[in-house]
N, C-alpha and C positions, 0 to 999 in steps of 0.2 A: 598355414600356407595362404587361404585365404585373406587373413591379415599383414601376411607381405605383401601379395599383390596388390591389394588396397592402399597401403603405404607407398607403397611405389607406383601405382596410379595416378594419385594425389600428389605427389611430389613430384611427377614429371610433368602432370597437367599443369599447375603452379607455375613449372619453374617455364614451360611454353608459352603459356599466357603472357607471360611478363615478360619473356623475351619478344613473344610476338608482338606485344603493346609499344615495347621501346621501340622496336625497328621499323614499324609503322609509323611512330610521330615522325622517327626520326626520319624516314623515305618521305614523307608528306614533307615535314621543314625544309630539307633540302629540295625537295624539288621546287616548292613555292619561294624560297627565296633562292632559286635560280632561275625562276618564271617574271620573280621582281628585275630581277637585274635583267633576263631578255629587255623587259620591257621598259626598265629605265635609259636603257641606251635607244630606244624609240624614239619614248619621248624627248630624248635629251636632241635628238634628230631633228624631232617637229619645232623644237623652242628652234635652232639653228636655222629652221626652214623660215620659221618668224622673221627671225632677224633679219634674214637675207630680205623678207618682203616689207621692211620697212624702205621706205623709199622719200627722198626730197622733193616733196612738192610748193610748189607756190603759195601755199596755204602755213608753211614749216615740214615737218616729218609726218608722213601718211601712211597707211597700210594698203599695198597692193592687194586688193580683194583677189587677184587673177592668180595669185600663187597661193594663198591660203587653200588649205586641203577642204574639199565639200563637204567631206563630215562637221566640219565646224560651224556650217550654215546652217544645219537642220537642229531641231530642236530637241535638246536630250538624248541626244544621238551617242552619248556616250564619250564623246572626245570633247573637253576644250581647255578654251585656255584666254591667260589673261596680260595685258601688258602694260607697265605702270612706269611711268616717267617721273619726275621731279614734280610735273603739276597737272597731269592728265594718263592715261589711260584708256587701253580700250579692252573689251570684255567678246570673247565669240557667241554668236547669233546663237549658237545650242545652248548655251544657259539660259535662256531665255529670259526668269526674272531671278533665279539663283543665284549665287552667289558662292566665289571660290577664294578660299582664303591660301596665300602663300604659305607656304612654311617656313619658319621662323629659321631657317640658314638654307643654303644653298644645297643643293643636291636632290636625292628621292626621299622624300618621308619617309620617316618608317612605322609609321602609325595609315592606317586606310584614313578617308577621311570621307563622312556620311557626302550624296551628294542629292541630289531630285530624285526622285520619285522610285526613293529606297536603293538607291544607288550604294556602291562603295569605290570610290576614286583611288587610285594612285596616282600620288602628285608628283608633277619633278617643277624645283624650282633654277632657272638658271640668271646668273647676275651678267649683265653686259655693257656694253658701251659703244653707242652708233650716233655721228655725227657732232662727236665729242661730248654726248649727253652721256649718262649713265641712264640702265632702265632695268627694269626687273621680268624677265617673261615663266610664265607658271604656266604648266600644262599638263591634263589630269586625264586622266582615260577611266573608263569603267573596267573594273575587276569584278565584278558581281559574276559574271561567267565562267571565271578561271575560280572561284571560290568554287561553284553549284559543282564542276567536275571535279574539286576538289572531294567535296563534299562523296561524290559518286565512287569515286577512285576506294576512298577512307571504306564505306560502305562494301563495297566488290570485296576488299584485300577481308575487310572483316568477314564475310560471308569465307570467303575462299581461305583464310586460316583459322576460322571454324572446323571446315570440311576436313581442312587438315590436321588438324590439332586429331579430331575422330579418330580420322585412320590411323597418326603415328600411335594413340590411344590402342589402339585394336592392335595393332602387329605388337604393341609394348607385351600388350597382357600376354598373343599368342608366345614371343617370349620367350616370359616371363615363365609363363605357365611350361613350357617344357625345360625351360633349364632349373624349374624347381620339381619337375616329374620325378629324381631320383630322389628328391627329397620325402615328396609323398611318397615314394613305394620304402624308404628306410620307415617312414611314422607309422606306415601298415604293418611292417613284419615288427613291429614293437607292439603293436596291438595284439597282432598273433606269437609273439616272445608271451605276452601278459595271458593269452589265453591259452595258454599251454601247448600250441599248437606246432613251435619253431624251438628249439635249444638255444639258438646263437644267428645272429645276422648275417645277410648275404653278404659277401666280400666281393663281390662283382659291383662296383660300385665305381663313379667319377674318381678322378685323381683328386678334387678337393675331397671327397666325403670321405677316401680311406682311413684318414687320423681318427676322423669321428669314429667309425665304423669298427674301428681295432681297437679303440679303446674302448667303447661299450664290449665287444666281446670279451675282451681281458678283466674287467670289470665282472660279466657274468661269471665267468670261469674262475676267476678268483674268490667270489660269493659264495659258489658251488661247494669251493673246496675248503675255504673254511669253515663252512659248515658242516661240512663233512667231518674234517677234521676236529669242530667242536662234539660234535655228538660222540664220534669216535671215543675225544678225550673225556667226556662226561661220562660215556658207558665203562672206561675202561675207569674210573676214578670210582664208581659207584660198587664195582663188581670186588675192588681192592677194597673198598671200606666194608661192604661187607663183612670180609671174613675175619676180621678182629671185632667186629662187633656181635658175629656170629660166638666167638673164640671168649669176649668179656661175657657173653648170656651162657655159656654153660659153666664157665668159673662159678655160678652164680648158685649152682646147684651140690659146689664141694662141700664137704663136711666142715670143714673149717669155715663157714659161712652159717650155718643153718642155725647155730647159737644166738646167731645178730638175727632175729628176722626182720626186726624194722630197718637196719643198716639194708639187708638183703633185699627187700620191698622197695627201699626209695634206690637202689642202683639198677633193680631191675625197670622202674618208672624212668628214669634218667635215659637209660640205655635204649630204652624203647621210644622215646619219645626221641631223640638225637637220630634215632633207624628210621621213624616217620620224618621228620622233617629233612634228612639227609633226599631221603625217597622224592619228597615234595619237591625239593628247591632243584634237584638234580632235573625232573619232570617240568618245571617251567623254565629252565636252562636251557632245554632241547628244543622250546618252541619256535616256531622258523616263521609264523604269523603266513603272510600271503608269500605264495609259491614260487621260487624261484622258476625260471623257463624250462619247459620240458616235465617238471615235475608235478602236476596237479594231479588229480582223485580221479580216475577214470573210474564211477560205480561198476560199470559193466566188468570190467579186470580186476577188481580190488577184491569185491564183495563176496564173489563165489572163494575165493582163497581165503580169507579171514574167515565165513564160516566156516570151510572144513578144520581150519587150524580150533575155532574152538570146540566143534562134533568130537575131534579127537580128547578134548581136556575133560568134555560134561555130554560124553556118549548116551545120556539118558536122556537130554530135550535135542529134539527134532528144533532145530534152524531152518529158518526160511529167508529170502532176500526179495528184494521187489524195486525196481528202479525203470527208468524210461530207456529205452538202446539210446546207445551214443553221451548220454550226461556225464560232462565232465565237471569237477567245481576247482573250481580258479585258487584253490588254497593249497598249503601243503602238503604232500601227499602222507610223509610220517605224521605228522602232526595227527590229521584226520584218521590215520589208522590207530594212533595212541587211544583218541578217545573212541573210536570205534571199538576199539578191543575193549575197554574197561568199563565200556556202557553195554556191550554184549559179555563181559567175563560177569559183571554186576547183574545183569538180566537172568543170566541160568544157573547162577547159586540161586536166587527166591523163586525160579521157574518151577512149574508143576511137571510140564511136558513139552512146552512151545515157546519158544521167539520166534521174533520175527523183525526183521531190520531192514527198511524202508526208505528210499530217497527218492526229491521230486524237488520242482524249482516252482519260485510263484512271483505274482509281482513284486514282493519284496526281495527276495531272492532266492536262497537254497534252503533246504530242511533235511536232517537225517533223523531217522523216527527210531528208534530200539522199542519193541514192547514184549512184556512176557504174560503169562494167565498166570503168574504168582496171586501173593495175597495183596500185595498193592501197599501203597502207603496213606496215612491219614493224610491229608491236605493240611493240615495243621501244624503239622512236621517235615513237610517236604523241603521249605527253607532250611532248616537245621540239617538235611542230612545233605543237599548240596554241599553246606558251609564246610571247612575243612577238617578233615580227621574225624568227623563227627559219622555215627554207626549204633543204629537202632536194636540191635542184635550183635551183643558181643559172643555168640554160639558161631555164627558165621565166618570162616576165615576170612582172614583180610585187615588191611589196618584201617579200614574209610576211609584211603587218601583218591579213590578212583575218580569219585564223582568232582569231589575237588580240583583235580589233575583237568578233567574232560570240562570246568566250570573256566579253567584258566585257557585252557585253548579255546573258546569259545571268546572270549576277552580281547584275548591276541589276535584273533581276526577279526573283528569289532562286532561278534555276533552275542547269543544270546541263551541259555541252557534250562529249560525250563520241566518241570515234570506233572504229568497230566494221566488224567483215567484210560487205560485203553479200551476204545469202543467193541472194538473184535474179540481181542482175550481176553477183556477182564481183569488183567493187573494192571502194570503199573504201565507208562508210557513216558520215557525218556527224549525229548527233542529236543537237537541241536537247531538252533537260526542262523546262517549266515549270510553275510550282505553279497551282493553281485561285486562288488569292487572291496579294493582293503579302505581301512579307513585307520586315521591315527589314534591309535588306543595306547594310553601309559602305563607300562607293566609296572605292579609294587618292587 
């Protein structure tokens, strides 16, 4: 969200600046060359006024001093002007020893033109004809003054669309920021969708976010249920194979069999080994990896109910549970009771009298602890009894596929299955790792 509004900050301030920059030159050009034209029609005034004061004296053509305007007496007084005949001319008393060049055709310059004492002139040139002579009269005024408030104008509008650029800024964001409020509150309850905390999205939402908002739920609800639906189909496929494989392992024991013993031996290797890996591949089938919504591990609910289910199966060890109130883990909730059962069904076959199964979260993330006061295993073989099918003790029921099974959901949620000395009983210590978030793991 933050990243929209920044986007869209950035691109409205952009796009203001550049409008505000154009409409500024373009308010300054127009005004100053409507300030030229004021003023050329001035001057084009004073040249006429010229004219009119040339006058016929006794001498030939003279200049009536008595009609020339007094700013052209004083010196750099900012107005003058100049009048050029076939072979004489006269220059006004304010130039003093400067000098004003016509402009090369008739009209207003359109170039300033530098003049005394850091001046900038705007010239008008006019072509005329008095006493059948032709003459030329130029008359130049100071602009240096209409530049300076130019100059002030430019400065004011830039201060003052500053200021405003700000605030359109500020009411943008405010906005901004509430017409993407619904937005953040849909990315919140995805966060609490991800913490197990929501099933499905609020549907109280803007008329744009509905589409979103119905298809994420249809989406959830469709995830749910084929899942549902696969496990379903996995449990009832496994429960079917079974019973012919149940059905080929007592074939195995007819009299018409017992001749062949080596025939007998590699069908019953065969057959048992097709029931392990049946068991295996149907067990990483079912693994659902990070938790759809609604569905995560509440220890406090889970735990006291998986141990009685296993007190009932191995009524000789005393189970214990241990977790913080309130800890939820963000992962599946079957999955984690898969390997909870088979790392607790694994703990009280080598138990003496005690487990004990244990949750808690750390900086890394989560841990489920299983430990029992069995005899423990050597450190030297703990790798091999993870690894698959693999079983220290063939006295022990079971095919070894447990640790295996609880090593692959451990995988699937990008964690970690490790076996260690327990400090308190004495045997063995079973820990699952898992991460606070899912992370992408490649099932075989």
């Amino acid at each position: 969200m933050r990243s929209i509004q920044s986007r869209l900050g950035l691109g409205l301030a952009a796009t203001l600046l550049v409008v505000g920059v154009v409409v500024l030159q373009s308010s300054l050009w127009l005004f100053d060359n409507g300030l030229r034209r004021y003023h050329a029609a001035i001057l084009q005034d004073e040249a006429e006024s010229l004219l009119v004061a040339l006058v016929r004296g006794s001498g030939g053509v003279q200049l009536d001093e008595q009609r020339v305007h007094p700013a052209f007496q004083r010196a750099y007084s900012g107005r003058y002007f100049r009048i050029d005949f076939a072979e004489r001319s006269w220059r006004s008393r304010s130039l003093w020893d400067s000098e004003l060049q016509p402009p090369a055709q008739a009209g207003l310059a359109i170039e300033l033109q530098p003049g005394a004492v850091g001046q900038r002139l705007l010239v008008f040139r006019g072509d005329y004809r008095r006493f059948g002579q032709s003459l030329r009269i130029t008359v130049a005024q100071d602009y240096t003054p209409v530049l300076a408030s130019l100059s002030r104008i430019r400065w004011l509008a830039a201060g003052g669309g500053a200021a405003a650029l700000l605030l359109v800024l500020l009411l943008q964001w405010l906005t901004v920021r509430r017409a993407l409020r619904p937005l953040e509150r849909v990315r919140r309850q995805i966060a609490e969708l991800q913490a197990g905390q929501l099933s499905a999205l609020d549907s109280r939402v803007p008329r744009e976010l509905e589409p979103l908002v119905g298809q994420i739920n249809h989406l959830l609800r469709h995830t749910e249920e084929t899942l549902k639906r696969s496990r379903h189909g996995l449990g009832n496929l496994g429960h079917a194979l079974k019973t012919p494989l149940a059905v080929l392992l007592s074939l195995l024991g007819r009299d018409e069999l017992r001749a062949h013993p080596a025939l007998r031996a590699t069908l019953r290797e065969q057959l048992q080994q097709i029931e392990q890996r049946l068991q295996r591949e149907l067990g990483r089938a079912r693994l659902a990896g990070e938790a759809l919504p609604g569905a995560h591990f509440d220890c406090g609910g889970e735990l006291p109910a998986l141990c009685a289910t296993l007190r009932q199966i191995h009524p000789h060890v005393d189970i214990d549970w241990q977790a913080p109130p309130g800890l939820r883990l963000p992962w599946d909730r079957e999955d984690l009771l898969e390997a909870l059962g088979n790392l607790l069904d694994n703990a009280c076959k080598w138990a003496d009298s005690a487990v004990r199964v244990s949750a808690g979260e750390d900086g890394e993330g989560y841990w489920l602890c299983v430990e029992d006061d069995g005899p423990g295993i050597d450190p030297a073989q703990r790798e091999a009894v993870i690894a698959r099918g693999s079983r220290l003790d063939e006295q022990v029921a079971g095919h070894g596929l447990g640790l295996g099974i609880v090593r692959d959901i451990a995988q699937a949620c990008g964690g970690t299955l490790s076996l260690e000395d327990s400090g308190e009983l004495g045997g063995l210590c079973a820990r699952l790792h898992l991460p606070r978030r899912a992370q992408a793991v490649g099932r075989p």
